[in-house]
DOTI-489632 format. One line per 8 residues: number of its first residue (from 1); for each residue x, y, z of N, C-alpha, C, O. Coordinates in steps of 0.05 Angstrom, whole numbers, plus 5000, padded with zeros to 4 digits. Example, Ala and Ser with C-alpha at 12.3 -4.5 7.8 and 13.67 -1.06 7.14 Angstrom:
REM residues 2
1) 5264,4886,5156,5246,4910,5156,5264,4934,5156,5285,4934,5169  5257,4955,5142,5273,4979,5143,5258,5001,5157,5268,5023,5161
***
This chain:
REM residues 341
1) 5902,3495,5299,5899,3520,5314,5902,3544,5295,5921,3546,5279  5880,3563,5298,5883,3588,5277,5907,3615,5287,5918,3617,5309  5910,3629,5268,5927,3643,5280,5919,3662,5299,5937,3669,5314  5892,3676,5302,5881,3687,5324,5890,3670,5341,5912,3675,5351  5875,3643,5350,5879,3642,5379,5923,3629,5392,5931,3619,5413  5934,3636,5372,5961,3634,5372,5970,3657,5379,5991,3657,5393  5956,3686,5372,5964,3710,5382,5952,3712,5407,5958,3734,5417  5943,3705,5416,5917,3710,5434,5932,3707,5468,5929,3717,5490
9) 5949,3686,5457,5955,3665,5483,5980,3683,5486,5989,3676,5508  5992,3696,5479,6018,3698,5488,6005,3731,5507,6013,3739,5529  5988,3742,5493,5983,3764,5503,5964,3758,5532,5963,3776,5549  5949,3733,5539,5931,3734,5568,5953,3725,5579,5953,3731,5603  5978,3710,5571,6002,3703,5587,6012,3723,5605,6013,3722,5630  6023,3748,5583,6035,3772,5590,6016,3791,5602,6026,3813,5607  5983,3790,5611,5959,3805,5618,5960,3786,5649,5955,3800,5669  5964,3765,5653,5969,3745,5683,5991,3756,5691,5989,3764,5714
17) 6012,3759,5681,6032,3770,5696,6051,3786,5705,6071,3785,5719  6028,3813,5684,6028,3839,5698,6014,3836,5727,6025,3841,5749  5985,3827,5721,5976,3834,5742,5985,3814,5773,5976,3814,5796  6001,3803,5761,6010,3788,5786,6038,3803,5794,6044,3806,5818  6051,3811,5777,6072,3830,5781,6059,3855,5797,6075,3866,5812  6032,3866,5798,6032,3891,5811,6018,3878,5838,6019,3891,5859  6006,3855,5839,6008,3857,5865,6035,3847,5881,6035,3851,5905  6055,3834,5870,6081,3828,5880,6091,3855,5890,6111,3855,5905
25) 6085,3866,5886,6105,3890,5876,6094,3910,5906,6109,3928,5916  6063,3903,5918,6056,3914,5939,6044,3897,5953,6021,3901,5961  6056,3877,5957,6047,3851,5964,6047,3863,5998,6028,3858,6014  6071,3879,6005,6073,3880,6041,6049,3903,6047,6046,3909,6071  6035,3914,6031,6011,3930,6026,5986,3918,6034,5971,3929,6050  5982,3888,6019,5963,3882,6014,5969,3855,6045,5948,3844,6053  5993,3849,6058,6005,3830,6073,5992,3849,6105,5976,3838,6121  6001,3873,6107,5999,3884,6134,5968,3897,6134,5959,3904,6156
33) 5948,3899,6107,5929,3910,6117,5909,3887,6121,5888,3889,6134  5917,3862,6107,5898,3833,6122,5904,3835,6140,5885,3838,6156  5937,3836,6156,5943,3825,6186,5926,3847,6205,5910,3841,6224  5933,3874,6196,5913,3883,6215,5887,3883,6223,5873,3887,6243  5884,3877,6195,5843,3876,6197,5834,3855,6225,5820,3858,6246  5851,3830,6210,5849,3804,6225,5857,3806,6263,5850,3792,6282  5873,3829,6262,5894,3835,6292,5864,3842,6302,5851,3828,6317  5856,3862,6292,5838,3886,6298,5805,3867,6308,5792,3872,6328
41) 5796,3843,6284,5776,3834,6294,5780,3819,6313,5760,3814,6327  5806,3805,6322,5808,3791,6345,5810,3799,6371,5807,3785,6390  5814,3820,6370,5820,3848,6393,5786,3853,6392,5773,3844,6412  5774,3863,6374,5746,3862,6379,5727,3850,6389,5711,3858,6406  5731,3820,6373,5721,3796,6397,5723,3796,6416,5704,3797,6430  5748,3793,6425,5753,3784,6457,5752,3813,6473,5760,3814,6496  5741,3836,6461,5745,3857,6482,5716,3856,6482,5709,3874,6497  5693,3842,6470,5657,3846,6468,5659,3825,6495,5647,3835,6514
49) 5672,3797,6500,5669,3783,6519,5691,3796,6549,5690,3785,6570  5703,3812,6546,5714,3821,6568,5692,3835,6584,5694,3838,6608  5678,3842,6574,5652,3870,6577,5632,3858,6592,5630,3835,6585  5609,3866,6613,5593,3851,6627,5567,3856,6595,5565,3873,6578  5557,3835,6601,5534,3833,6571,5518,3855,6567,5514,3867,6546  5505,3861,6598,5494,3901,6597,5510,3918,6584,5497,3935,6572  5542,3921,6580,5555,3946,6567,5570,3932,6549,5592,3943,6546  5567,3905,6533,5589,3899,6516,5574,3914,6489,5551,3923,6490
57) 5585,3914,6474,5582,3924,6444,5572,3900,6428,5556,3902,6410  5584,3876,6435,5571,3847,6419,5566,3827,6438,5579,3806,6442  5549,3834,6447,5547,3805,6484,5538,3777,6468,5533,3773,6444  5538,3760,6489,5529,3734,6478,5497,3739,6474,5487,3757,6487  5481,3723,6456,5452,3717,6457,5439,3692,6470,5451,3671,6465  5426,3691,6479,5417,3662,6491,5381,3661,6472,5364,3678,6468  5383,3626,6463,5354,3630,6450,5329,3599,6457,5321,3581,6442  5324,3603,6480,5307,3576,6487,5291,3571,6468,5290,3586,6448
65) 5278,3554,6469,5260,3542,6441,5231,3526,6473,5229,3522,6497  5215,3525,6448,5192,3516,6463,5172,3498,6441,5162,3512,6423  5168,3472,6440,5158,3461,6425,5125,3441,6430,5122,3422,6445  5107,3453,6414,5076,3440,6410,5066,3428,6397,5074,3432,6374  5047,3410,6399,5046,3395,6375,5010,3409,6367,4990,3412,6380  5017,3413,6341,4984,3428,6329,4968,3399,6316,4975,3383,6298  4951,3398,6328,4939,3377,6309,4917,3383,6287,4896,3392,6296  4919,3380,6265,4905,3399,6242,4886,3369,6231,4875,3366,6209
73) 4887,3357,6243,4872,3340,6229,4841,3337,6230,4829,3324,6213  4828,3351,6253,4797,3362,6249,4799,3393,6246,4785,3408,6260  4809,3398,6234,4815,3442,6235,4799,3430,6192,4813,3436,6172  4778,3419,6188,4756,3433,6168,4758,3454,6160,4760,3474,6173  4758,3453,6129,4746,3491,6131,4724,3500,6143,4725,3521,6156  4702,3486,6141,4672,3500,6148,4680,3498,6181,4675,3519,6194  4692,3474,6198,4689,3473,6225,4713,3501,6232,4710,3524,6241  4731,3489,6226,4739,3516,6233,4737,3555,6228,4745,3573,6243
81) 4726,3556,6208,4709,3581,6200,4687,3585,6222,4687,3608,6231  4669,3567,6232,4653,3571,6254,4668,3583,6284,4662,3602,6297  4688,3567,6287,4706,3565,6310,4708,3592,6306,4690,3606,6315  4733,3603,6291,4736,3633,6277,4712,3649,6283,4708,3658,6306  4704,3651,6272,4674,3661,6269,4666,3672,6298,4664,3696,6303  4662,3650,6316,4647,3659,6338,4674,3668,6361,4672,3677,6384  4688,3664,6353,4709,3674,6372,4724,3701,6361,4748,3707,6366  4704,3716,6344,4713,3735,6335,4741,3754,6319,4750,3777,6320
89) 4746,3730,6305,4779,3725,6295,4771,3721,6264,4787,3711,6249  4754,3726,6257,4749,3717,6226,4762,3730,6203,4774,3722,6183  4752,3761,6217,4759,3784,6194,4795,3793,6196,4811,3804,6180  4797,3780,6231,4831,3795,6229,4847,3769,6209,4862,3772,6189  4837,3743,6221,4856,3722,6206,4853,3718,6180,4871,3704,6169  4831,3729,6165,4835,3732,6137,4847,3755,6127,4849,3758,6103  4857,3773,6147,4877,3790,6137,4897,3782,6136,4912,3785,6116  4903,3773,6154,4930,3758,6157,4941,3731,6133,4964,3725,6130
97) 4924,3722,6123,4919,3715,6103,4916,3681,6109,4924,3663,6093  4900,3675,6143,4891,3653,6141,4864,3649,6125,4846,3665,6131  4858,3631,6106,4831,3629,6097,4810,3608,6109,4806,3584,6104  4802,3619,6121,4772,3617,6140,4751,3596,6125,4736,3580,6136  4754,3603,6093,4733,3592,6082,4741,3569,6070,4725,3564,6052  4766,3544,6072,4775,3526,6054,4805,3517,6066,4825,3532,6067  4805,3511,6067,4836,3491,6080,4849,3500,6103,4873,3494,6105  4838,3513,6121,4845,3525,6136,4865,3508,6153,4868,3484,6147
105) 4876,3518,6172,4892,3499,6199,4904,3512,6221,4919,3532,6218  4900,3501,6242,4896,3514,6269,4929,3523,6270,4936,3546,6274  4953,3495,6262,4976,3509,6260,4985,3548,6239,5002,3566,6242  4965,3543,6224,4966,3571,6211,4952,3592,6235,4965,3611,6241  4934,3588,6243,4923,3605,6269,4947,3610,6286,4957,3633,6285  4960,3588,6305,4974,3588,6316,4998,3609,6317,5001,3623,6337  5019,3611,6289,5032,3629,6275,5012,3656,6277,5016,3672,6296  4995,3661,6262,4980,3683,6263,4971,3690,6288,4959,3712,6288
113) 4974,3676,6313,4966,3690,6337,4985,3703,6347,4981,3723,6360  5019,3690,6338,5046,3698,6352,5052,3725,6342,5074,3736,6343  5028,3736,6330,5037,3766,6317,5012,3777,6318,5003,3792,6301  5003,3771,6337,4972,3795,6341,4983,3813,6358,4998,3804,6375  4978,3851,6357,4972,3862,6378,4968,3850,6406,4981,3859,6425  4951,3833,6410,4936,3834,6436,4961,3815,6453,4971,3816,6475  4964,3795,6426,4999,3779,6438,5019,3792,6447,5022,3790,6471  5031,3805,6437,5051,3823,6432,5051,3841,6460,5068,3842,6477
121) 5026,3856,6457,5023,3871,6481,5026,3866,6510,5036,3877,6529  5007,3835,6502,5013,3810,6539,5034,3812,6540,5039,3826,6560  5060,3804,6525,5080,3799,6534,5103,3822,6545,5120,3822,6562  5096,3839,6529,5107,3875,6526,5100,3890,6563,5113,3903,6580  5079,3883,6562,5062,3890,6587,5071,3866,6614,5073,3878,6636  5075,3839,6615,5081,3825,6631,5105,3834,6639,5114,3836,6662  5119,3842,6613,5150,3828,6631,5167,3862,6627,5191,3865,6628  5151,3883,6623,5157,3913,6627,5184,3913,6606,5208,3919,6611
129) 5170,3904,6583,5196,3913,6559,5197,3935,6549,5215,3939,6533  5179,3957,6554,5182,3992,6553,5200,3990,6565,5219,3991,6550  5206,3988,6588,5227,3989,6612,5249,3984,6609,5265,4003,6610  5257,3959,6604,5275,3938,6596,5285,3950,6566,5308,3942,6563  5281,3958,6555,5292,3967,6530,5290,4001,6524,5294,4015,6504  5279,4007,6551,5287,4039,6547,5278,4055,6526,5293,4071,6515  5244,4050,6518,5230,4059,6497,5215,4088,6503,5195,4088,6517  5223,4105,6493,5208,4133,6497,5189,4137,6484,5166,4133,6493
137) 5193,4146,6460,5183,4148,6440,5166,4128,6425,5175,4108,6414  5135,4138,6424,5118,4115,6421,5121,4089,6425,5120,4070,6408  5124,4088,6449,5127,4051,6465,5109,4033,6451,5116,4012,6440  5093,4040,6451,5066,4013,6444,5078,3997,6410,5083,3974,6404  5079,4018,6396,5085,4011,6361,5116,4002,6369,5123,3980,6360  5132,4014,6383,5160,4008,6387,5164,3985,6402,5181,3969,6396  5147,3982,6423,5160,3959,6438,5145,3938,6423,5152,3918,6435  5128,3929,6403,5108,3921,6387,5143,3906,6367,5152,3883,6364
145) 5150,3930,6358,5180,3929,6337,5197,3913,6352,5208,3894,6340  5201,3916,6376,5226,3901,6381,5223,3880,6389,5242,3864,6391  5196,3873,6395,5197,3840,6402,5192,3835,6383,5212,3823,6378  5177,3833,6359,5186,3822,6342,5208,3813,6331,5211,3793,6317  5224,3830,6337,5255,3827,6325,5263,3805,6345,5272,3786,6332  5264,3801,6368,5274,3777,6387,5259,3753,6391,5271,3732,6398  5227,3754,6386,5209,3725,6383,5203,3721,6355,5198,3737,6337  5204,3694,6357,5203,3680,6333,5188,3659,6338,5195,3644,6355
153) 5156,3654,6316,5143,3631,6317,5134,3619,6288,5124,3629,6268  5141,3600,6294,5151,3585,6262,5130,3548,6272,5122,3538,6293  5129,3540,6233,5108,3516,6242,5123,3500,6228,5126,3510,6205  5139,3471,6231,5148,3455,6216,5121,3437,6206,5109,3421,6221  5111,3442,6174,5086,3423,6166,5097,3392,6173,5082,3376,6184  5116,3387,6168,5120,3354,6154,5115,3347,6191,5095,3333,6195  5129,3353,6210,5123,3347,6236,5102,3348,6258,5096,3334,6278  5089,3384,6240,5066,3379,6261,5070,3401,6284,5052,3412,6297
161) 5097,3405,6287,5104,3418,6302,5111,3451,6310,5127,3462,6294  5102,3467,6331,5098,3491,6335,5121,3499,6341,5131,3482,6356  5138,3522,6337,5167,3529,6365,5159,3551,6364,5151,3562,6344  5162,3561,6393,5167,3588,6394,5194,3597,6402,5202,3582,6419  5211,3613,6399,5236,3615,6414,5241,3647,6420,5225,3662,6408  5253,3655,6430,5260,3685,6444,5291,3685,6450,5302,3669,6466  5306,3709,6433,5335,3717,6440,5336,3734,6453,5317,3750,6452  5364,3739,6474,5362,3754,6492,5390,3755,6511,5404,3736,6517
169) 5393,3773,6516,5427,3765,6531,5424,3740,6564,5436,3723,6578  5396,3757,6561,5395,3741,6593,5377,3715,6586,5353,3716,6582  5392,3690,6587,5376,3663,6581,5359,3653,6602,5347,3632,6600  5359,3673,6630,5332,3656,6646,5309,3672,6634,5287,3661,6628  5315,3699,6630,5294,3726,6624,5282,3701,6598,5260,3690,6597  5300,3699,6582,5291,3696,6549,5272,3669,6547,5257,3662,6529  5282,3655,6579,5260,3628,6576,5238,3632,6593,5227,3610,6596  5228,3650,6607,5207,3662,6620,5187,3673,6604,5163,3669,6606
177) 5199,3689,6586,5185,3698,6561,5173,3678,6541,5150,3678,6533  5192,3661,6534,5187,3631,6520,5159,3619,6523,5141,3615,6506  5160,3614,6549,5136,3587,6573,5116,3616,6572,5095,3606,6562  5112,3634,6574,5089,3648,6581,5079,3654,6552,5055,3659,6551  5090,3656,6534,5083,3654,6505,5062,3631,6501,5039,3631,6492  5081,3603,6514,5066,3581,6509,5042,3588,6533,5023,3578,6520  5033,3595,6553,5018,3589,6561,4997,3609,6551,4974,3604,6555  5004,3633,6536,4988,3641,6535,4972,3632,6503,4949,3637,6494
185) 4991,3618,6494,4972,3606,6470,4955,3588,6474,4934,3587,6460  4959,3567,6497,4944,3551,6508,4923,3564,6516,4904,3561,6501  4920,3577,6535,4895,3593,6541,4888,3608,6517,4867,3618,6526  4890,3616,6496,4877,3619,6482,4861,3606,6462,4839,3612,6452  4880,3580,6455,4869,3554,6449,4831,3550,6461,4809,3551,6449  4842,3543,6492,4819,3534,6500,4797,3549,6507,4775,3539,6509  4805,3583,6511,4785,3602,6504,4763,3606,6479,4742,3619,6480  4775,3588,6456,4760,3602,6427,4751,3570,6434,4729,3571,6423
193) 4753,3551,6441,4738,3521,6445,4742,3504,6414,4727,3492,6399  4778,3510,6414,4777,3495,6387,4787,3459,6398,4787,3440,6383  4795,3460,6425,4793,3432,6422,4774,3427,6444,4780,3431,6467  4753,3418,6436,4724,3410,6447,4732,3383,6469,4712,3368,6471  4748,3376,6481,4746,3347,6497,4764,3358,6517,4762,3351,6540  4788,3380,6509,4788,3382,6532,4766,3414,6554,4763,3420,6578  4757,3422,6534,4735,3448,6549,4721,3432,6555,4713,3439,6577  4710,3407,6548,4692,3385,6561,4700,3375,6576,4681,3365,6589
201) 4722,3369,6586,4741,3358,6606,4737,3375,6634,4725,3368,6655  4751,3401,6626,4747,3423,6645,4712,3432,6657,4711,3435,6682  4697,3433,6648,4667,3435,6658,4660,3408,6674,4647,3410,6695  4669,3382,6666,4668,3367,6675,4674,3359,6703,4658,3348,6718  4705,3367,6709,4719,3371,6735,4697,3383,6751,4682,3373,6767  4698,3413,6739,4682,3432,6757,4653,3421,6766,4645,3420,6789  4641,3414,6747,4624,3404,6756,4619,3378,6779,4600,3382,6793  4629,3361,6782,4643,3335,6789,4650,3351,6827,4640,3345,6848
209) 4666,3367,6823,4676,3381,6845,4654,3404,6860,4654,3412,6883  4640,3409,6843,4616,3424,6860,4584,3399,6870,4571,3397,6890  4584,3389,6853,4569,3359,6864,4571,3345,6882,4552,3335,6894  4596,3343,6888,4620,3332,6917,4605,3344,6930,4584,3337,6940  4621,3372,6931,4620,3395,6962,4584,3387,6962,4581,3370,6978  4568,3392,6954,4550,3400,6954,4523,3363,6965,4500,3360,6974  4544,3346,6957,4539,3322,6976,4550,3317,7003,4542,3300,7020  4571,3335,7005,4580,3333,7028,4565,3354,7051,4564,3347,7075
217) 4555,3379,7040,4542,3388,7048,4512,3384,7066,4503,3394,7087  4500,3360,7041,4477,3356,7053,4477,3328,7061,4456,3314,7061  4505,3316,7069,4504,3296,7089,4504,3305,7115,4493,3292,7132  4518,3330,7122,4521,3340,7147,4506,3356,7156,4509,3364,7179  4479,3364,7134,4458,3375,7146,4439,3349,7151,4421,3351,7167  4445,3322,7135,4422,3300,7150,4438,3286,7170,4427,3266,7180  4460,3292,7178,4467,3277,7208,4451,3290,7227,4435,3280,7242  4456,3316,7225,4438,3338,7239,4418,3338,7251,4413,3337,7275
225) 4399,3339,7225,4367,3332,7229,4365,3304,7238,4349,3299,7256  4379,3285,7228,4382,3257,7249,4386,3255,7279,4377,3237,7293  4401,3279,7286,4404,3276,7311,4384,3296,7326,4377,3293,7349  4377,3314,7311,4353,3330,7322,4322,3328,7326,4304,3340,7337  4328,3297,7304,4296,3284,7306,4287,3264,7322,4264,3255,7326  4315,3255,7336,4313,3245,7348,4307,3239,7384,4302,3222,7401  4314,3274,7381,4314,3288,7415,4274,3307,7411,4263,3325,7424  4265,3294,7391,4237,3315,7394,4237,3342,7380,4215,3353,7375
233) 4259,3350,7373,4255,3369,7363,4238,3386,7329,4233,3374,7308  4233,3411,7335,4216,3418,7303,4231,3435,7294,4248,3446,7307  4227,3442,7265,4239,3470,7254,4227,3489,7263,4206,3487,7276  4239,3512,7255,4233,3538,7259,4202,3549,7251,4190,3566,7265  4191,3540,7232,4161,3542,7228,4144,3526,7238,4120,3530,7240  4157,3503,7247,4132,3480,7269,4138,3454,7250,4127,3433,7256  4157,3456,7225,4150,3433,7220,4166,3411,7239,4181,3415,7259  4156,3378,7222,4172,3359,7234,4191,3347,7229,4189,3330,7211
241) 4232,3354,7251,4251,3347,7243,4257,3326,7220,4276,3325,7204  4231,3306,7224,4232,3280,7216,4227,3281,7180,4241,3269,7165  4209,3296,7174,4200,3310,7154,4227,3329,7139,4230,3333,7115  4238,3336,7154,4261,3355,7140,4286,3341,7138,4305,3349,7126  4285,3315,7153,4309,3305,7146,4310,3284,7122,4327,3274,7107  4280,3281,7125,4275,3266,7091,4273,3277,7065,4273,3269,7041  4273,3298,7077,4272,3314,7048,4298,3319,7038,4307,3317,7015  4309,3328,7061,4348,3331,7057,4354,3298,7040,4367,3297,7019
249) 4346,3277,7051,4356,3255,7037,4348,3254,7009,4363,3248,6991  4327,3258,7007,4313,3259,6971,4334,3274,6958,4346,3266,6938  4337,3302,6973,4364,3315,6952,4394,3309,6952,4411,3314,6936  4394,3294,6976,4424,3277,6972,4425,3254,6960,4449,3250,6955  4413,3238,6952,4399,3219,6933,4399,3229,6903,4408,3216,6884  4386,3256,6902,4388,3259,6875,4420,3273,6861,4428,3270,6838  4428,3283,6877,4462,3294,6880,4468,3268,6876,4460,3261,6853  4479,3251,6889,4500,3231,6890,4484,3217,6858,4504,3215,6844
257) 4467,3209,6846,4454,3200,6825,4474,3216,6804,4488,3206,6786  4470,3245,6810,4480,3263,6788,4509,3257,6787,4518,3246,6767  4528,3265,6812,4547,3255,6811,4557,3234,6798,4577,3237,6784  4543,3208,6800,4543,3175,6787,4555,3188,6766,4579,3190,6764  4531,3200,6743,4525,3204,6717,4545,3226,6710,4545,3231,6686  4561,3240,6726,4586,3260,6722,4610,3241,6718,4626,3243,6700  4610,3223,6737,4634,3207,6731,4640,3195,6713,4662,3195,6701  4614,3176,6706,4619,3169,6682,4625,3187,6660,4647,3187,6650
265) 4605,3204,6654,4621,3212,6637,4647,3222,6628,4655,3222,6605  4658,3231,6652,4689,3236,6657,4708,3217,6647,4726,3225,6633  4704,3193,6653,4713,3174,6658,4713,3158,6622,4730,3144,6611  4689,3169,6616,4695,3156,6578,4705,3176,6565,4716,3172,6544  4702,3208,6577,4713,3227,6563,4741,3218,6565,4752,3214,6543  4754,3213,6588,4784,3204,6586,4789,3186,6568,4809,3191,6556  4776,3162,6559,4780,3135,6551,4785,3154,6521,4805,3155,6507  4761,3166,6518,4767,3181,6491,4788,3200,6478,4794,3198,6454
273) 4799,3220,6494,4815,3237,6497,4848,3219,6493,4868,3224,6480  4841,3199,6510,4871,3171,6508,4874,3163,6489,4893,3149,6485  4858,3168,6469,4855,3160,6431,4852,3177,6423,4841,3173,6402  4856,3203,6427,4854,3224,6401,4876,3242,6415,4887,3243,6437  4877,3257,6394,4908,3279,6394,4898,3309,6404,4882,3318,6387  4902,3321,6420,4890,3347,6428,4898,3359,6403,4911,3352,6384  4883,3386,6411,4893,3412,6388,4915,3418,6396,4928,3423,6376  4927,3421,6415,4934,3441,6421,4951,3424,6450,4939,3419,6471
281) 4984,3417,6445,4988,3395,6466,5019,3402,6468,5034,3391,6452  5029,3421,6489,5056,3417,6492,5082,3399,6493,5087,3385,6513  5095,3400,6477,5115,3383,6483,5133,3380,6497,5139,3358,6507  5146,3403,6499,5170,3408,6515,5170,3452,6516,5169,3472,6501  5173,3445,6541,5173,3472,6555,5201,3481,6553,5220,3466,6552  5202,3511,6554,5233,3528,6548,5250,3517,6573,5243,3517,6597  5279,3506,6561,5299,3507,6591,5315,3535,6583,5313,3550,6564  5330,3535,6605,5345,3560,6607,5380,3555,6597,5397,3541,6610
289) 5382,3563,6583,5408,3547,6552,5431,3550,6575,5435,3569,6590  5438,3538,6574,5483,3542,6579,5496,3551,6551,5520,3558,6556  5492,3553,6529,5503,3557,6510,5490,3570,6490,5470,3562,6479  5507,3597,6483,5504,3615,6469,5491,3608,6445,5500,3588,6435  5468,3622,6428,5464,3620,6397,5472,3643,6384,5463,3641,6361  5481,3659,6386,5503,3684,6381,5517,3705,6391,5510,3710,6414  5529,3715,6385,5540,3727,6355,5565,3702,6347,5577,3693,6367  5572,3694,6323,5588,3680,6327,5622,3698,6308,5625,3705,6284
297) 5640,3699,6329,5654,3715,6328,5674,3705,6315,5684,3722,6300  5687,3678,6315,5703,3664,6296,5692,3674,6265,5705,3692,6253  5674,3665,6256,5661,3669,6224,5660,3705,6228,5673,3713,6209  5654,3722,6239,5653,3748,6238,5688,3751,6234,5691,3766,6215  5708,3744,6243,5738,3750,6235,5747,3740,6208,5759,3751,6190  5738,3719,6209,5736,3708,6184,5730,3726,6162,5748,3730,6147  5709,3738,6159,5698,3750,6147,5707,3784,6141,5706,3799,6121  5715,3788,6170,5731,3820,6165,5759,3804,6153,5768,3816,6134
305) 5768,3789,6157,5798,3792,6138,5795,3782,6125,5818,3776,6119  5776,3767,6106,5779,3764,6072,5769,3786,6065,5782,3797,6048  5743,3800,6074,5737,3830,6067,5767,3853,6065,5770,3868,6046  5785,3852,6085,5806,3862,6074,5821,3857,6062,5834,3876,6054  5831,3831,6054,5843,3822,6034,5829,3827,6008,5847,3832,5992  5809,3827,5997,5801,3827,5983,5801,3860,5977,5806,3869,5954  5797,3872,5996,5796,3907,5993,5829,3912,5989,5834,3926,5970  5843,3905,5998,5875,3912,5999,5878,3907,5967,5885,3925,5951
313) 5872,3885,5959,5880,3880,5932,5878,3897,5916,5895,3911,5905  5838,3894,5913,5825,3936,5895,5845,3956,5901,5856,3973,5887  5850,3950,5930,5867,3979,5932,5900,3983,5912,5913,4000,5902  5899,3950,5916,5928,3961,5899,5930,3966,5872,5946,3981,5860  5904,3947,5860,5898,3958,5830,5899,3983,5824,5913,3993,5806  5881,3997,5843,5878,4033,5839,5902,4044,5848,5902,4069,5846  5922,4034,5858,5948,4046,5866,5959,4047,5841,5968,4067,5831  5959,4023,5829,5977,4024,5805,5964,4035,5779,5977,4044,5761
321) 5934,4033,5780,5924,4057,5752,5932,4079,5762,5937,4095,5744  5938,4094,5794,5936,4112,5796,5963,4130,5777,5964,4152,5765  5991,4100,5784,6018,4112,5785,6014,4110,5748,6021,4127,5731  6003,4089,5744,6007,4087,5707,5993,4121,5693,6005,4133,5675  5974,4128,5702,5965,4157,5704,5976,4176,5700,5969,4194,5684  6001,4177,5717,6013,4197,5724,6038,4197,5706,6050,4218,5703  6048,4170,5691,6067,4172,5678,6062,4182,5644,6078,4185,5626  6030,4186,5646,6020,4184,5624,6010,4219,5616,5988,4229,5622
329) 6039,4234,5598,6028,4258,5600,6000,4267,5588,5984,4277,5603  5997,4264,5570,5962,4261,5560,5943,4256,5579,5921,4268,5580  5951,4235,5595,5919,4235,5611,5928,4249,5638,5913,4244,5657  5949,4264,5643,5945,4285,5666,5933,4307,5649,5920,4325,5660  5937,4306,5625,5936,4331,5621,5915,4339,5618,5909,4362,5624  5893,4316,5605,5867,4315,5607,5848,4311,5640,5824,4317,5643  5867,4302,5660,5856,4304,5689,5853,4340,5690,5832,4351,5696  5876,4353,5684,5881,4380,5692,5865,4400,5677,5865,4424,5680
337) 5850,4385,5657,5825,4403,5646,5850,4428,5615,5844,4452,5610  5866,4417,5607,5885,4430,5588,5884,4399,5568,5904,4396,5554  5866,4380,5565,5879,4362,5542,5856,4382,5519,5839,4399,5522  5866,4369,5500,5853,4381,5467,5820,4358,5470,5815,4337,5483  5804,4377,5451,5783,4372,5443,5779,4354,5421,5756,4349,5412
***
């Protein structure tokens, strides 16, 4: 061992236990302003839950979650660029910085829809959050600001999976907001026709259901003429009932044919749809929480009294440069603007 670090040691010895000496020395300093900090945040806490959640200062948050499954596995660049394209989303989602032209994916859309204007606004506008949050001053950009700050839509890649969630004191409000988020992405889903089996699904029904009525229709106009052709009777221009009720049959004949050929197809569209993954397929819809996701008030006390312990300490350092200062006529004297040059 050299003789430096032989001198060395006796002096960080006597440098430890000054400074442990000055905080001994105001230890009931640094003792009563933790206890109060700590008195003071627990009095805080429990006086934010004494308070109805409308006038507390820290109310509980409630935050439902809502989960979808995106299926990116036909989202193409070129197929989906078309999709884009004709549903007039091309130029905003390449701002946004989906790329249209090369790896694109509907879960990236998805995210980029949860922050469009036109989103934002549905929901701003449904559920009267001007109102609800008491916005004067430019509502639209403002109430635009604050839901953002309370919805959140996020894409887990490795799962596949969409959430949307919404905080809020009131957890039925916050899961109302949740489910109409989701529905309204769904309808937008199947508005731009990015999953093609089930908009084929839907035309299908309709169609299927107007084929019906419309056989049922012209069975009850050939009982009719059945029974009117049979008492002698003519139509209204002279023709013969007999004649008009055959003709009604040719077009109920060709209906129920068409029908045939609707069902089927329906019917393999399902078989198909039972083997493939929609775009766009809910999982689980918002419940309405029993249990808070913030503020959490334990770790917030926590946190104010090591923040004052830790401040009490500084403070006592600067207590004691202050007193060493003062014993030191030269450096008052230089505080007092009289030391030498």
């Amino acid at each position: 061992m050299n003789e430096q670090e032989t001198l060395s040691s006796p002096e960080d010895e006597i440098d430890l236990i000054d400074l442990v000496s000055v905080l001994l020395k105001r230890k009931w300093l640094i003792i009563g302003i933790t206890g109060l900090s700590m008195i003071g945040a627990l009095l805080f806490a429990v006086g934010s839950l004494l308070l109805p959640p409308e006038t507390s200062y820290l109310p509980n948050e409630y935050t439902p979650k809502a989960h979808m499954m995106i299926n990116d596995s036909s989202s193409s660049g070129g197929g989906m660029a078309s999709m884009l394209a004709s549903s007039g989303l091309g130029g905003l989602a390449s701002l946004a910085g989906v790329n249209v032209a090369s790896g694109s994916t509907y879960s990236a859309l998805a995210v980029y829809l949860a922050g469009t204007n036109s989103f934002l606004d549905s929901v701003v506008d449904r559920f009267n959050l001007i109102e609800r949050y008491k916005i004067e001053k430019s509502p639209r950009a403002e109430s635009r600001k604050a839901l953002k700050e309370k919805l959140s839509a996020s894409m887990d890649d490795e799962a596949g999976v969409f959430t949307i969630s919404f905080t809020d004191i009131d957890p039925a409000f916050a899961q109302e907001v949740v489910n109409y988020s989701v529905q309204y992405m769904e309808e937008r889903f199947t508005e731009m026709g990015l999953d093609k089996n089930k908009l084929q699904k839907e035309n299908l029904e309709a169609n299927i259901q107007n084929t019906y009525n419309e056989i049922l229709k012209l069975e009850a106009e050939s009982q009719k003429l059945d029974r009117a052709a049979g008492m002698g009777q003519y139509t209204a221009n002279g023709s013969s009932m007999v004649l008009e009720a055959t003709r009604i049959k040719r077009e109920l004949s060709a209906q129920e044919q068409v029908y045939t050929q609707l069902k089927t197809q329906y019917e393999l569209l399902k078989v198909q749809m039972a083997s493939e993954s929609p775009v766009f397929q809910v999982l689980e819809y918002a419940e309405v929480p029993d249990q808070k996701s913030g503020p959490s008030r334990g770790m917030l006390c926590i946190i104010i009294t090591f923040a004052a312990f830790f401040g009490s300490v500084f403070l006592v350092f600067v207590l004691n440069a202050w007193d060493n200062i003062k014993k030191d006529p030269l450096a008052m004297a230089k505080l007092s603007g009289g030391g030498s040059k």
